[in-house]
C-alpha positions in Angstrom: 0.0 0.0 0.0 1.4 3.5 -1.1 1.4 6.4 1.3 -0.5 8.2 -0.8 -3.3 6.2 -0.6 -3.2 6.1 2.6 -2.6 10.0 2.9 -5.3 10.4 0.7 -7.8 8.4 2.6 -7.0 10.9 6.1 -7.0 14.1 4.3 -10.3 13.0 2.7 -11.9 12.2 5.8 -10.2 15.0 8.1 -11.9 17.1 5.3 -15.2 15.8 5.0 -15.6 15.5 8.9 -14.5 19.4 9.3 -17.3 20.2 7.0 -19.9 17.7 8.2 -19.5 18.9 12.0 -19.8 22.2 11.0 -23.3 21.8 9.2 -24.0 19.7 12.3 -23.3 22.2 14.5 -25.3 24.9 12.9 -28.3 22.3 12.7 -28.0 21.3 16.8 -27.0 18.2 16.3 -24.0 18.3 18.2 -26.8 19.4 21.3 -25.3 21.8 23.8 -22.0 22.0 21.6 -24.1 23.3 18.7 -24.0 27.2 17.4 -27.6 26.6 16.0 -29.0 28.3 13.0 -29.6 31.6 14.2 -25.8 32.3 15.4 -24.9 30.7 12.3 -27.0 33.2 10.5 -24.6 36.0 12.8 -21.7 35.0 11.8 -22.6 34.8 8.1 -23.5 38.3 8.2 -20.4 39.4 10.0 -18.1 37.0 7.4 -19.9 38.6 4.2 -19.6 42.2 5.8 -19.5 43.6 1.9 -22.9 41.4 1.1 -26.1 43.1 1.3 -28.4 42.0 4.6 -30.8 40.4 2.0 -28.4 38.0 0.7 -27.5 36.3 4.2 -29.6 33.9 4.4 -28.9 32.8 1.1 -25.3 32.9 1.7 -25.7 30.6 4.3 -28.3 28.4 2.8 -26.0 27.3 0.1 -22.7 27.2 2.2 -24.7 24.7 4.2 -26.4 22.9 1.2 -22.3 23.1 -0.6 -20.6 21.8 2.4 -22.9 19.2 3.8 -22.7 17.6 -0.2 -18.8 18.0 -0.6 -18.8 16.0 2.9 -20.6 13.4 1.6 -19.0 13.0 -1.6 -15.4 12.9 0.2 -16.5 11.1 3.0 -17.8 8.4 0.6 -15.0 8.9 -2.2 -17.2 9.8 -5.1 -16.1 12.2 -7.4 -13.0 12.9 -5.1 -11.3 14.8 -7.4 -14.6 17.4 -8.3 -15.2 17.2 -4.4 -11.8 18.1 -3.3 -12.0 21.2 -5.9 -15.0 22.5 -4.9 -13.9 22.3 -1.5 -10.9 23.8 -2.1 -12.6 26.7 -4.0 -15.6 26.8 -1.0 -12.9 27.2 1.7 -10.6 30.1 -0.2 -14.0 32.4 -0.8 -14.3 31.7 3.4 -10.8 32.3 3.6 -10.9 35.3 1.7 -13.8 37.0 3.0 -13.4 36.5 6.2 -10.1 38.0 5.2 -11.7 41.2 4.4 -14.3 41.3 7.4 -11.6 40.5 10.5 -8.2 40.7 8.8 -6.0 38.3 8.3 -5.7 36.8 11.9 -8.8 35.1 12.0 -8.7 33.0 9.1 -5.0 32.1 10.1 -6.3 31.0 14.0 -9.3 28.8 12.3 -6.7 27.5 9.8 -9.3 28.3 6.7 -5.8 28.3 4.4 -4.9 25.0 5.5 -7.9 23.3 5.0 -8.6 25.0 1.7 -4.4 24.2 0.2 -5.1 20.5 1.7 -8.2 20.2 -0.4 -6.2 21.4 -3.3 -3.9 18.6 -2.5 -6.2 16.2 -2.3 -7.9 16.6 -5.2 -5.0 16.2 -7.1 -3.7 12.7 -5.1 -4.2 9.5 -8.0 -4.9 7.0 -4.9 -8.5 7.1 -3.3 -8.6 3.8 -0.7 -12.1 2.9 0.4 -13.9 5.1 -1.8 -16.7 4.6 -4.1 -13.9 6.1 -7.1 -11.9 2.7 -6.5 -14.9 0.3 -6.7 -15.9 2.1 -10.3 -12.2 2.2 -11.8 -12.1 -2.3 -11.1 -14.7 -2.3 -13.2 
């Protein structure tokens, strides 16, 4: 077994579990660890300081709707590669705009850089162990 693969395997799942507690968190499903919808909606609008007040909600709609599918799909290996971009991309407009709202501090403390350059990684990594991308390419 090449490192790779098994490099691969961890950054897909440290990914897709970053994403997936988030969208948990924001839905109460972690129960007294959660941030819940409406401090989610907060902290949208204070990300997406440029936006206009009408489009939070929608910003956070499809953040929540974009990262809870890119969890799935890495968590389950499908489309890795597409995933891993879209991740990538996802976590650099966080990165950046929350960038422009706080500075550059906060996205260094959260490590929003880091998780968006190791989805870049990933997505160009040829191994993908225990993924649905492996069962297709035997056949």
């Amino acid at each position: 077994m090449k490192i790779t693969g098994i490099a691969s395997l961890l950054l897909r799942l440290a990914l897709a579990s970053g994403f997936l507690s988030a969208v948990a968190s924001r839905l109460s499903l972690w129960d007294r660890q959660s941030s819940g919808w409406s401090n989610f909606l907060s902290y949208t609008a204070q990300v997406n300081s440029f936006a206009p007040k009408s489009l939070v909600p929608t910003i956070a709609i499809a953040s929540t709707i974009l990262e809870a599918g890119l969890g799935i799909f890495l968590l389950i290996g499908f489309k890795t590669s597409y995933a891993a971009y879209g991740t990538a991309s996802l976590a650099l407009l966080f990165a950046l705009a929350m960038t422009y709202s706080f500075g550059i501090k906060e996205p260094l403390d959260y490590s929003v850089f880091v998780f968006s350059a190791g989805a870049f990684l990933l997505a160009g990594m040829p191994d993908c162990l225990w993924s649905i991308d492996a069962l297709l390419a035997k056949k």
